[in-house]
Every structure is written in C-alpha cells, then in structure tokens.
C-alpha positions in Angstrom: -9.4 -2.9 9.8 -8.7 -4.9 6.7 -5.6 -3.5 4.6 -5.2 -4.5 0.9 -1.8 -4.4 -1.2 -1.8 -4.6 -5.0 1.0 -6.2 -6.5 2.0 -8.4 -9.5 2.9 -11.7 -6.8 0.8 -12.6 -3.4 2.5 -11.4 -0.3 2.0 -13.4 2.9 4.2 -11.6 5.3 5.4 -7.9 4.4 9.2 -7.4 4.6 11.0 -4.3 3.8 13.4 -4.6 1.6 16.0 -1.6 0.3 14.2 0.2 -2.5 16.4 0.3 -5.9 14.3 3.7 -7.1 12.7 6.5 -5.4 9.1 5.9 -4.5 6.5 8.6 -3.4 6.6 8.6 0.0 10.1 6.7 0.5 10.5 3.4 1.5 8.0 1.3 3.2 5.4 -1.6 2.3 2.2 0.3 1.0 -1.1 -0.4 2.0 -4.5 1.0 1.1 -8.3 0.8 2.8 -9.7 1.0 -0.9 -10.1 -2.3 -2.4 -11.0 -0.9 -5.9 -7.4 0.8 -5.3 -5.4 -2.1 -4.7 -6.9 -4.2 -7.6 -5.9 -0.9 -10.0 -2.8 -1.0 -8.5 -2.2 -4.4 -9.1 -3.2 -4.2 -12.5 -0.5 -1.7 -13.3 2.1 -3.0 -11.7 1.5 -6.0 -13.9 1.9 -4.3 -16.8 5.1 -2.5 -15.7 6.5 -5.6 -14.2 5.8 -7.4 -17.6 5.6 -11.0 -15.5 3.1 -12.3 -13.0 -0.5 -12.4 -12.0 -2.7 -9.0 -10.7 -3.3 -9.8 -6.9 -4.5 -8.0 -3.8 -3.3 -9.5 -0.5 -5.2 -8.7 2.3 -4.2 -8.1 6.1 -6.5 -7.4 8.9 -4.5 -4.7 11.5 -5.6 -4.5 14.9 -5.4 -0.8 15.9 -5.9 -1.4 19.2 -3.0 -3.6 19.6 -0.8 -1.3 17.9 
C-alpha cells in the first residue's frame, strides 16, 4: 500500500517529533492513500509555512508485516 505525505520539505524517514500546537487528531506523522490529497496538502502548507518547495513523499507500508 503506497502512503503519501504533503509537506513543504521532502521527508525520507518519518520521526515524531513534540508538536508545538494542537493538531486534529493529536500528534503523530500524517499520511494519506489520496494522492490528489497530499499534493493539496502540500500546497497549503507552503503557503502557511511561507518557505520551501510543495512535495509529496511517498512510502510503500507492508500491512502484512505490520
């Protein structure tokens, strides 16, 4: 299953760090199965972040090995 993360910087290995603001569903590294969602999301976080490049980084998760 491929996973995609919108953000304004490319992330090669997800860490979670401590949040400094409240975020929807706490903290964590969010990931989406919609594509189109990711490159929106990146997009917007872009513009918030005023600094950076829209990117989607991709991860492929094994749910059988989890």
């Amino acid at each position: 299953m491929l996973l995609y993360h919108g953000s304004n910087t490319e992330v090669t290995e997800p860490q979670l760090l401590g949040q400094v603001r409240g975020l929807d569903f706490g903290q964590g590294f969010y990931t989406t199965t919609n594509e189109k969602q990711a490159k929106r999301f990146a997009k917007t976080v872009r513009e918030r972040r005023e600094i950076g490049t829209p990117i989607v980084s991709v991860f492929e998760y094994n749910m059988d090995a989890a």
